[in-house]
C-alpha positions as CSV (number, residue, x, y, z in Angstrom):
1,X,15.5,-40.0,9.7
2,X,13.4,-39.5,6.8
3,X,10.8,-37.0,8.6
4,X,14.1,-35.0,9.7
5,X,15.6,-35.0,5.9
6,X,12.1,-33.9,4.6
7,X,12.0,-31.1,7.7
8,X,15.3,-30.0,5.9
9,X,13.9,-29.9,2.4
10,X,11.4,-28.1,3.0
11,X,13.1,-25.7,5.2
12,X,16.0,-25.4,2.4
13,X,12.9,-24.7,-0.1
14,X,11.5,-22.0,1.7
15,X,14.6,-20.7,2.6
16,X,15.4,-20.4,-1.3
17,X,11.9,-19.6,-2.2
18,X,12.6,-16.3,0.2
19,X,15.6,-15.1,-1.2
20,X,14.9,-15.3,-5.0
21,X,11.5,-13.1,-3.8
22,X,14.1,-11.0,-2.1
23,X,16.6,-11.0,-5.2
24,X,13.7,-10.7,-8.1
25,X,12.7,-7.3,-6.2
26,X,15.8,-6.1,-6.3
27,X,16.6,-6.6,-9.6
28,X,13.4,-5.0,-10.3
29,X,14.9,-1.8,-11.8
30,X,17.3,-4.1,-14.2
31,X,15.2,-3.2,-17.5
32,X,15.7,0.8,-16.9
33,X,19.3,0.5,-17.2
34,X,20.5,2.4,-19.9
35,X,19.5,5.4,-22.2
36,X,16.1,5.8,-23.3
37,X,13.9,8.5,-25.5
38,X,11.2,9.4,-24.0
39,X,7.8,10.9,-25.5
40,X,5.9,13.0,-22.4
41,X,3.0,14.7,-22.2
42,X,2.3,16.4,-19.3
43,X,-0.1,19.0,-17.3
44,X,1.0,22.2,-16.6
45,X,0.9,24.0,-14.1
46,X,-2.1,26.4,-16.2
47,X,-3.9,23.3,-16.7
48,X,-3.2,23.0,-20.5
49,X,-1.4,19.6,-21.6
50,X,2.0,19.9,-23.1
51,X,4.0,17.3,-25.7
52,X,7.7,17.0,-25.4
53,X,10.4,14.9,-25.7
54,X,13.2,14.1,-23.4
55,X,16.6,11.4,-22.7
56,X,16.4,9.7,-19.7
57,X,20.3,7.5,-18.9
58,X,19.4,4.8,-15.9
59,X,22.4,3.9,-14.2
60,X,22.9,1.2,-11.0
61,X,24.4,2.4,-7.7
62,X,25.1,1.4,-4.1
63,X,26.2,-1.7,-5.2
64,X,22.7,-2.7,-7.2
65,X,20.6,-1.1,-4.4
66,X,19.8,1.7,-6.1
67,X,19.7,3.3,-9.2
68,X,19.9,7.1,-10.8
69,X,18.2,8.5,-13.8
70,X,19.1,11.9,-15.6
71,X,16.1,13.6,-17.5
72,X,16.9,15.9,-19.7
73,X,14.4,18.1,-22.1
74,X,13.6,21.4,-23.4
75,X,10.2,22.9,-22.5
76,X,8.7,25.9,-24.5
77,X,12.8,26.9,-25.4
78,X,13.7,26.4,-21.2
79,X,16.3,23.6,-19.7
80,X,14.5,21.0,-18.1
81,X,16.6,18.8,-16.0
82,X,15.5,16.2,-13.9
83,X,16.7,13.2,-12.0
84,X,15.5,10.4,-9.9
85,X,17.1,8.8,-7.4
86,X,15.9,4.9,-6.3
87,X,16.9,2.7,-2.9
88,X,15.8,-0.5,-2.5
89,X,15.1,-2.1,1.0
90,X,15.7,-5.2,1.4
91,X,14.4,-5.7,5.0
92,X,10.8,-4.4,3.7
93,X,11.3,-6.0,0.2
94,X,10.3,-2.6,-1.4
95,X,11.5,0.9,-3.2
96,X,11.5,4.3,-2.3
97,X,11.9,6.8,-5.3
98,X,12.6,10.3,-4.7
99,X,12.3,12.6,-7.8
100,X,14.4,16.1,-8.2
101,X,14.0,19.2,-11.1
102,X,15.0,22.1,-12.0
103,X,12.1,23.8,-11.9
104,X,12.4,23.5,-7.8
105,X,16.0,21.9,-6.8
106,X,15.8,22.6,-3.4
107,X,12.8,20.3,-2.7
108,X,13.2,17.7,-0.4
109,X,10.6,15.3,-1.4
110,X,9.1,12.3,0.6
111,X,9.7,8.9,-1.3
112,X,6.7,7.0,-3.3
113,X,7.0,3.6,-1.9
114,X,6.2,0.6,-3.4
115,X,7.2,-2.9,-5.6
116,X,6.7,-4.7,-8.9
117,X,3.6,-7.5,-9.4
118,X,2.4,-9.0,-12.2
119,X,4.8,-7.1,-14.5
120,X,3.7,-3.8,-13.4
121,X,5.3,-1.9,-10.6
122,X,3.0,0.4,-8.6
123,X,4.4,3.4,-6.1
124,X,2.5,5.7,-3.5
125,X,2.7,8.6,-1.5
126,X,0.6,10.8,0.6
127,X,0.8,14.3,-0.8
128,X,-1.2,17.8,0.7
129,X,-2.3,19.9,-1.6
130,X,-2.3,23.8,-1.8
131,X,-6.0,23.6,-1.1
132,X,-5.3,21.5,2.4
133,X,-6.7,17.7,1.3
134,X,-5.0,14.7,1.1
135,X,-4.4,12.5,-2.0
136,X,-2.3,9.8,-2.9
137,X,-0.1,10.3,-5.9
138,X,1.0,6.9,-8.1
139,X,3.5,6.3,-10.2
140,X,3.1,3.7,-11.9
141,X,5.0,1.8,-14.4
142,X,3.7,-1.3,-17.1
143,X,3.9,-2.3,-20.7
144,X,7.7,-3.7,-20.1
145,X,9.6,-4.9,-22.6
146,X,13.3,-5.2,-23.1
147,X,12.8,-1.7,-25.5
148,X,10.2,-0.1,-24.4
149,X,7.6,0.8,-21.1
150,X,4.9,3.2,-20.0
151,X,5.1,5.4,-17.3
152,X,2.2,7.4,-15.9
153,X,2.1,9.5,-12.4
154,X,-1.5,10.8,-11.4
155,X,-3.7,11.4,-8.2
156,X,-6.2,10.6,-6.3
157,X,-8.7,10.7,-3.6
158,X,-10.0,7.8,-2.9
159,X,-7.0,5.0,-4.3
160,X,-9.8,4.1,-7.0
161,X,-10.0,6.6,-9.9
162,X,-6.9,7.7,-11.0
163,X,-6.1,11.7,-12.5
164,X,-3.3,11.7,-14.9
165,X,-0.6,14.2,-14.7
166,X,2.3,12.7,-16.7
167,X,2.4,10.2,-19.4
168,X,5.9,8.9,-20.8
169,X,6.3,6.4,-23.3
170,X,10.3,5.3,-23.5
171,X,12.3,3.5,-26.2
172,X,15.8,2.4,-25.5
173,X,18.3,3.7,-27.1
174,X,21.0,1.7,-26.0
């Protein structure tokens, strides 16, 4: 009797231990909920590095598996909207973020894949360039606090050494 009450304890435990991995990922977006100002700088397209500053408003959807953001900025006098659209999957315990702008609204873009670990969440894709070769493109979030986080997306060829091509630094707003 007691080897078949301990087989059930532990099972119970693991059982638990499984879905508050599964619950903690998908909750792992809760901090971005809400408006934010953001400080950017970012590469251009000419190579030169521009400053600007932008709102982003997070809100949950699909009934907490995903979430939406609205970016919203103006870049030398010109509209720049953006907006990012998040599902979780709960079978693969991970996010897919898809990201949309006006600079190109028709793009259909493959997701960045990926998950939160030691307070930092990390997320990948395979991207071609113009030139024909193959590099990985990160976003990658850290510094989290209730009020503010980093965000910084960059490149590269070999997973290693990392290229910055946007930095964001965001303070809540509400």
């Amino acid at each position: 009797m007691r080897s078949l009450l301990s087989f059930v304890l532990i099972g119970l435990t693991s059982l638990l231990s499984f879905s508050q991995e599964k619950e903690s990922a998908i909750n792992d977006f809760d901090f971005y909920i809400g408006k934010w100002k953001v400080q950017n700088e970012r590469e251009m397209d000419d190579g030169t590095w521009k400053k600007f500053t932008a709102t982003v408003e997070v809100r949950k959807t699909l009934n907490g598996y995903g979430n939406v953001d609205f970016f919203e900025s103006v870049i030398d006098g010109k509209s720049f909207k953006g907006m990012t659209v998040r599902q979780f999957d709960e079978e693969k315990n991970e996010w897919q973020i898809r990201w949309y702008d006006s600079d190109d609204p028709t793009a259909q873009p493959d997701p960045s894949i990926g998950k939160f670990e030691n307070g930092a969440g990390t997320f990948l894709k395979k991207f071609k360039t113009q030139s024909g070769h193959e590099v990985t493109v990160r976003f990658y979030w850290y510094d989290i606090t209730e009020d503010s986080f980093k965000w910084e997306s960059g490149w590269s060829v070999d997973g290693i050494n990392w290229t910055p091509t946007w930095k964001m630094k965001f303070e809540r707003i509400n």
